[in-house]
C-alpha positions in Angstrom: 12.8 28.0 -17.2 10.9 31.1 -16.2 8.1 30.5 -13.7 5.6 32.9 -12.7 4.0 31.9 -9.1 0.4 33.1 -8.1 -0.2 32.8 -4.4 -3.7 33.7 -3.8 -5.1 34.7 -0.2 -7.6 35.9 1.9 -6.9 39.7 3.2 -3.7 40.0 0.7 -5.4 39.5 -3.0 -2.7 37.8 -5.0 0.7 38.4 -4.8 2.9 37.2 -7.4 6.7 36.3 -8.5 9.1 35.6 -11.4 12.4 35.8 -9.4 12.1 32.2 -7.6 10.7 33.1 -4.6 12.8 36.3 -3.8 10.7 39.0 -4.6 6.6 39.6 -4.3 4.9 41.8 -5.4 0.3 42.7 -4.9 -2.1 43.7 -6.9 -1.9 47.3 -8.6 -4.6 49.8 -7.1 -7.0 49.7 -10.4 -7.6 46.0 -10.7 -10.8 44.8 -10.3 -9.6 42.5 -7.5 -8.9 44.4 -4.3 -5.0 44.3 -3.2 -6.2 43.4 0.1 -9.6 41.0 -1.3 -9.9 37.8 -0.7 -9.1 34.8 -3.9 -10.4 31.7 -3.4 -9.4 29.9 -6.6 -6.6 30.2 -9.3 -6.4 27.9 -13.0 -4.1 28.5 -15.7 -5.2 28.0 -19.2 -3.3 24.9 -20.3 -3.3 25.8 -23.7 -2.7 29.5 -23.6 0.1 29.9 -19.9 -0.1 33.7 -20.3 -4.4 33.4 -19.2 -5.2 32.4 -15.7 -8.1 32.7 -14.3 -9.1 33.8 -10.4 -11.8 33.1 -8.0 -12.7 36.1 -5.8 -15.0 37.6 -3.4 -16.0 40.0 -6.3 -16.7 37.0 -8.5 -14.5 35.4 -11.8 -11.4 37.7 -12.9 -9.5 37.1 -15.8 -6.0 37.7 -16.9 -4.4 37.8 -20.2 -0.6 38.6 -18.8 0.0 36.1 -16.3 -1.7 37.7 -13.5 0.0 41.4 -14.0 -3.5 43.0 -15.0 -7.1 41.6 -15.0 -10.7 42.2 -16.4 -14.3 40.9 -14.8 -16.5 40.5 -17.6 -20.0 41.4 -16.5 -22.0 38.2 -16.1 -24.0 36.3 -12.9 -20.6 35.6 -11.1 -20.3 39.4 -10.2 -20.6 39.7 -6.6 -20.5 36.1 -5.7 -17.9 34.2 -4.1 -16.1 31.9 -6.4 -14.3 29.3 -4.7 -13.3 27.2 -7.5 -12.4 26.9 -11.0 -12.0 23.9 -13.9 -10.8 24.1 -17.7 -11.9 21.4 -19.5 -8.4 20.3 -21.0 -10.0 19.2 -24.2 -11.6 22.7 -24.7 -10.1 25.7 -22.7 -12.9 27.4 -23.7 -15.0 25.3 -21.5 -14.9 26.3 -17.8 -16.7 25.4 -14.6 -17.1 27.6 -11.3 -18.3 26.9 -8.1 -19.5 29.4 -5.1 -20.3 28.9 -1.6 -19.9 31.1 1.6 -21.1 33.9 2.2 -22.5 33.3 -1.2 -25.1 30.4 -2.2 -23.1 27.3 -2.9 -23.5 26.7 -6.8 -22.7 25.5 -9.9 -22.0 27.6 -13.6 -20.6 27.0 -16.9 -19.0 29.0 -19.3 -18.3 27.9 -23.1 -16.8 31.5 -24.1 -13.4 31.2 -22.1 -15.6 33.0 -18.8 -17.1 35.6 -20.4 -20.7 34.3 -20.1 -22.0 31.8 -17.6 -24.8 29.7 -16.9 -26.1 27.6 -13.7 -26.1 24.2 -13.8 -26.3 21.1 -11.2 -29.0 21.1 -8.6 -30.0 23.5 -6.2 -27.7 23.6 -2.8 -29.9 24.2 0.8 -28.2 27.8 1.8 -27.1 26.3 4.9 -25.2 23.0 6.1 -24.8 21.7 9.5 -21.0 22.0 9.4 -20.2 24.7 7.9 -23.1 27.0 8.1 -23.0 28.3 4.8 -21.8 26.1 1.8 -19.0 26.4 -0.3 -18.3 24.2 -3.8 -14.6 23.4 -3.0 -13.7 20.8 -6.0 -14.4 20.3 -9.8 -12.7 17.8 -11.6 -13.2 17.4 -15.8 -12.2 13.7 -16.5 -9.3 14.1 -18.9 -9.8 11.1 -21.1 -13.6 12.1 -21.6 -14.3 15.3 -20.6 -18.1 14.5 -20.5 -17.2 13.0 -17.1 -17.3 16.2 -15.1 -16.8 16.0 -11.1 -17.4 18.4 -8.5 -17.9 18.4 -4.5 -19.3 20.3 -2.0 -18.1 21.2 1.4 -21.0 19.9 3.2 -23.2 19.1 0.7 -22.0 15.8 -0.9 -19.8 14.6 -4.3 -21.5 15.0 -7.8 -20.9 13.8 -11.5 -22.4 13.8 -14.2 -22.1 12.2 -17.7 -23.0 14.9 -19.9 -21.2 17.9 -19.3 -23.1 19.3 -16.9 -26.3 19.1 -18.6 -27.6 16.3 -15.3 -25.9 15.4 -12.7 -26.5 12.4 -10.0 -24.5 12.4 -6.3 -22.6 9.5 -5.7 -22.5 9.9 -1.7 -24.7 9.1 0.8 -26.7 6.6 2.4 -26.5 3.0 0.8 -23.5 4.4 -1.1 -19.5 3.6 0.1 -19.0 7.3 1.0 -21.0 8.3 4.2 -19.4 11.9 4.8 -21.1 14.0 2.3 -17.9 16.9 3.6 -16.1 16.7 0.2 -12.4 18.6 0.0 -10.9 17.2 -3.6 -11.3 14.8 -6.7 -8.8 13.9 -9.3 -9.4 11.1 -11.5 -6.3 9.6 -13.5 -6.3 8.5 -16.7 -5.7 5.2 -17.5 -2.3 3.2 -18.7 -1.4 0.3 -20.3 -1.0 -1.2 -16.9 -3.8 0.6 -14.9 -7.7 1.5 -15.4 -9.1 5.2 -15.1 -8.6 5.8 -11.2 -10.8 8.3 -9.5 -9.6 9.4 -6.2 -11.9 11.9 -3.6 -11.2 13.1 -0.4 -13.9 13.9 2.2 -12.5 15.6 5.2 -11.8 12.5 7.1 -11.4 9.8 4.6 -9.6 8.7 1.3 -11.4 6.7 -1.3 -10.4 5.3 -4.6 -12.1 3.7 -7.5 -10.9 2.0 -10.5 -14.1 0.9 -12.0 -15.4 5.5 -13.1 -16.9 5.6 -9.7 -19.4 1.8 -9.5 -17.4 0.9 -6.2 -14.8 2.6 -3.9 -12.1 1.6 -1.5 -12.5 3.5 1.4 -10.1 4.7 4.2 -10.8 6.4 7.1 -7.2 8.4 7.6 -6.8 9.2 11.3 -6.0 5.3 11.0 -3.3 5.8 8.5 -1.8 9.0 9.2 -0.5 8.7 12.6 -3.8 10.3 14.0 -4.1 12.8 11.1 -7.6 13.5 10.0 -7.9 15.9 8.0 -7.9 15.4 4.7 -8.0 18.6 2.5 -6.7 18.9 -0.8 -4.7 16.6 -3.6 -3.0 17.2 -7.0 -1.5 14.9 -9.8 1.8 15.4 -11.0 1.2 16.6 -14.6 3.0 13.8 -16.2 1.7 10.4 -17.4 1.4 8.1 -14.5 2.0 11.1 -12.4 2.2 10.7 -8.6 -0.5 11.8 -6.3 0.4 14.3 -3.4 -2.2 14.9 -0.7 -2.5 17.6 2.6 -3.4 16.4 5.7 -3.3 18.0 8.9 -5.3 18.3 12.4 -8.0 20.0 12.0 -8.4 23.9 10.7 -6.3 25.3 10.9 -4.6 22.8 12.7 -1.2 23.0 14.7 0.4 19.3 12.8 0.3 18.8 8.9 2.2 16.9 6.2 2.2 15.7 2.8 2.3 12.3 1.7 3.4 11.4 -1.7 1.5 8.1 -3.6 3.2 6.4 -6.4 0.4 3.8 -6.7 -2.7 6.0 -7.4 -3.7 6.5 -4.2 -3.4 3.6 -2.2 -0.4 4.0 -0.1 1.0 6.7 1.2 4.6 7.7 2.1 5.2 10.5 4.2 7.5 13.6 2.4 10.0 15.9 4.1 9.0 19.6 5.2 12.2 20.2 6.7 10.7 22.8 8.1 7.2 22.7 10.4 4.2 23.9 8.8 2.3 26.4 10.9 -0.9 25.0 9.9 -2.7 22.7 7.4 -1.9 22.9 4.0 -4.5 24.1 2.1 -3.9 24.3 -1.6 -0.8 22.8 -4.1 0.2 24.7 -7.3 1.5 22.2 -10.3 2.3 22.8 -14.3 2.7 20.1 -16.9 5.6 22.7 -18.1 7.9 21.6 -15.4 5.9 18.5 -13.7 9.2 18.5 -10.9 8.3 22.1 -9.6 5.3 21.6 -6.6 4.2 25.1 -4.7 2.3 24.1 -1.3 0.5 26.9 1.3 -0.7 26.8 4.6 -4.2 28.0 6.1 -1.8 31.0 8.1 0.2 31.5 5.2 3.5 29.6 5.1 4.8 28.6 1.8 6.3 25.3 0.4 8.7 24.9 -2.4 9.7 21.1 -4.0 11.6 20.5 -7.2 11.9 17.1 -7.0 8.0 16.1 -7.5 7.2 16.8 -4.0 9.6 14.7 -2.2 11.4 16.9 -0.3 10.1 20.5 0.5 11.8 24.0 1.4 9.5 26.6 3.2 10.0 29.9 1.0 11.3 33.0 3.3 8.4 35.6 2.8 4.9 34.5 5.1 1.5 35.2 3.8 -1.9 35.9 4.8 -4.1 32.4 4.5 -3.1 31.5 1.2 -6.4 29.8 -0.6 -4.6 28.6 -3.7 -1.3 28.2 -5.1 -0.7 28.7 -9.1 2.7 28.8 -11.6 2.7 29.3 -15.2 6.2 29.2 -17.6 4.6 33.0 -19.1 7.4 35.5 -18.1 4.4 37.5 -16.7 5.6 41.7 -16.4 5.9 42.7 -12.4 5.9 46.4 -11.3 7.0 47.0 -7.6 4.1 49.7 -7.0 4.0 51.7 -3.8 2.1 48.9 -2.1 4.0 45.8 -3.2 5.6 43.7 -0.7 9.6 43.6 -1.6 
């Protein structure tokens, strides 16, 4: 099957390849993002594989040939930092985007397939304790009801809310089971004939699951799971039903240990997976498709990248290095690729 991978990063914009790895090629010099920008998100259309979206310091891009040429439609994103992106499976047309540093940390919807955007969710302070300036790392549309929409905010706490965005309440805090209001990812998991709706969310120390939408959590702190490892920073589900869970973890940022651990039980135990190879750094993002649920693509803060196709049990580090690669995308759209004078061969 033909795969097109996305690797976005800070300092190289995104570089892309439909060879398996052996070739990669930038950004041509006319695209509105820079060839040397910095992406901060990537989401392919589930419906349509040849439209992916992209998160960038110039604000929400938008491709219509797998990455080979974008557009920036002029709307409030412009100029902001977009650090992440979420299609509502249900409706593609539906998106969510969320900003942070250097840009106030925020919260938009589209309903016109990112052409037009409005705010939503409450208003973020413009600075944090942790991370001076705020960024929205995580939104999460419930798949089964896609009224359930998720997002969280690195620091600035976990949000939901039960009406597609139209209110939102924040599920962390004091008196709640989540005390770390640093939040890194959320996935919930639909339910099975054997197992409830499972939400899982990571702050940056700790693992918590819920089976009962989000009324009680089972909480983990994960240096004391992970042979000292702490922190926590991204997950993603296998696109099949029941899929496993695979999760980053590392040291710190950007860390000199990390691994990924595998979870066939929705997010309860872990077993650890094999690199083969040392990561320079944390992981930082995972690329998946329901096209080929067995393909995984995993990147590192300082730009190593991670190949599985086996559902992310064993792992091969791809030859070519990156800048800091901020997210990881594949679609099956045979996407064109044109080795310009600046691509890297």
């Amino acid at each position: 099957m033909t795969a097109t991978v996305l690797v976005a990063t800070a300092g190289q914009g995104i570089l892309r390849s439909n060879d398996d790895g052996k070739t990669w090629h930038r950004l041509g010099l006319t695209e509105p993002i820079e060839f040397d920008g910095i992406v901060r998100a990537l989401a392919v259309d589930p419906a349509t594989p040849s439209r992916v979206y992209a998160g960038a310091d110039s604000g929400l891009s938008i491709s219509e040939d797998g990455g080979a040429h974008w557009f920036r439609p002029d709307n409030c994103l412009n100029g902001q930092t977009v650090w992440s992106v979420a299609i509502d499976p249900a409706n593609p047309a539906v998106l969510y985007a969320g900003t942070g540093a250097p840009s106030r940390a925020a919260l938009y919807k589209s309903i016109d397939a990112g052409l037009t955007w409005e705010r939503t969710a409450p208003e973020f302070p413009e600075f944090c304790s942790g991370v001076n300036r705020p960024r929205l790392l995580t939104i999460c549309v419930d798949p089964d009801d896609t009224r359930n929409v998720w997002y969280g905010v690195e620091e600035g706490g976990a949000w939901r809310s039960r009406d597609a965005g139209a209110s939102w309440t924040r599920v962390d805090g004091p008196g709640t089971a989540i005390r770390n209001s640093d939040i890194h990812a959320i996935a919930v998991l639909s339910a099975t004939p054997d197992q409830p709706k499972t939400t899982v969310l990571l702050t940056v120390n700790a693992v918590h699951v819920s089976e009962d939408d989000g009324q009680t959590w089972d909480g983990k702190l994960s240096r004391d799971r992970f042979d000292g490892l702490y922190y926590t920073r991204t997950v993603a589900q296998l696109p099949k039903p029941d899929g496993d869970l695979l999760m980053a973890i590392g040291d710190g940022t950007p860390g000199t240990r990390s691994r990924i651990y595998r979870s066939t039980d929705r997010g309860y135990a872990w077993q650890e997976t094999d690199l083969q190879t040392p990561p320079n750094s944390t992981f930082w993002a995972f690329g998946v498709h329901a096209a080929r649920p067995e393909l995984v693509y995993a990147g590192t803060k300082y730009g190593h990248l991670f190949c599985s196709r086996d559902g992310g049990r064993n792992w091969t580090k791809e030859w070519r290095d990156f800048s800091e690669i901020t997210a990881v995308a594949w679609t099956p759209f045979d996407a064109p690729l044109v080795a310009h004078a600046q691509s890297t061969d």
